[in-house]
N, C-alpha and C positions, 0 to 999 in steps of 0.2 A: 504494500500500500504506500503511497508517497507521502509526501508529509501534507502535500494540501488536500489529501482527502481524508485527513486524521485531523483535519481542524473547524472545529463545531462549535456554532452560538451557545448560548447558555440553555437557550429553549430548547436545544435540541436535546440536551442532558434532560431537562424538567419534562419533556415530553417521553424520553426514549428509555428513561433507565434501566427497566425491568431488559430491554433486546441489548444494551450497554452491557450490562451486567455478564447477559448470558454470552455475547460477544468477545469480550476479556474473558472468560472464561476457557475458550479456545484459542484464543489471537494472543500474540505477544506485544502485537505494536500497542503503543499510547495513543490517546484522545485529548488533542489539548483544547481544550475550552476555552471562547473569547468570550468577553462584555465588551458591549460598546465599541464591537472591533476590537478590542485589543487579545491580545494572551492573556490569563490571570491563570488557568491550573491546568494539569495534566491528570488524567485520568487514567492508570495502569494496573496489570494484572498483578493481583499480588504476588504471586510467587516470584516476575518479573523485578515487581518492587523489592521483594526479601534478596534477590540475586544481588540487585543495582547494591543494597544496601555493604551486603557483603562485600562486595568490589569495592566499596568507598571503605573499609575498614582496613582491607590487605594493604591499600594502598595510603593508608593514613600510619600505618605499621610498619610499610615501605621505608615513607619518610621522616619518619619520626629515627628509625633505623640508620638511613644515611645522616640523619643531623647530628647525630651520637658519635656517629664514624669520625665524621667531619672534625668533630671538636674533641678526637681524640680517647671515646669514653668505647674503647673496648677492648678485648682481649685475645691474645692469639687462641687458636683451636686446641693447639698440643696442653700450651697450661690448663683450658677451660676442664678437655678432659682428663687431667691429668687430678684437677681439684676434685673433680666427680668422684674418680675412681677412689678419693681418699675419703670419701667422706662414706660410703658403701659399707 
């Protein structure tokens, strides 16, 4: 589906939700909702959303990871394991 046919007045949400619903149900894409012309929400499947979500977490883990690096805050592999194996 393209993006301009995944983009819907408000009414169309207030009239359509129950076939909305059932449609995200099976579809991946998102439903971005205008007012007044403009964007204001996106409507998506949840499982989609729980995914999106995920992805924003690795990747906030990513870099939180290299900012650590960066300023020095970590430790080679051989000492890492070598603490473990003492501590067993």
């Amino acid at each position: 589906m393209s993006l301009a046919a995944s983009i819907k007045p408000i009414s169309y949400l207030k009239s359509n939700a129950a076939d909305i619903v059932k449609e995200l149900a099976i579809n991946t894409e998102t439903l971005i909702i205008t007012q007044n012309g403009e964007p204001k929400m996106v409507v998506m499947n949840i499982h989609e959303y729980e995914r999106q979500q995920a992805t924003f977490a690795m990747l906030k883990l990513i870099a939180l990871g290299r900012r650590e690096f960066e300023q020095g805050h970590y430790q080679e592999a051989d000492s890492f394991f070598a603490e473990m194996d003492a501590e067993e």
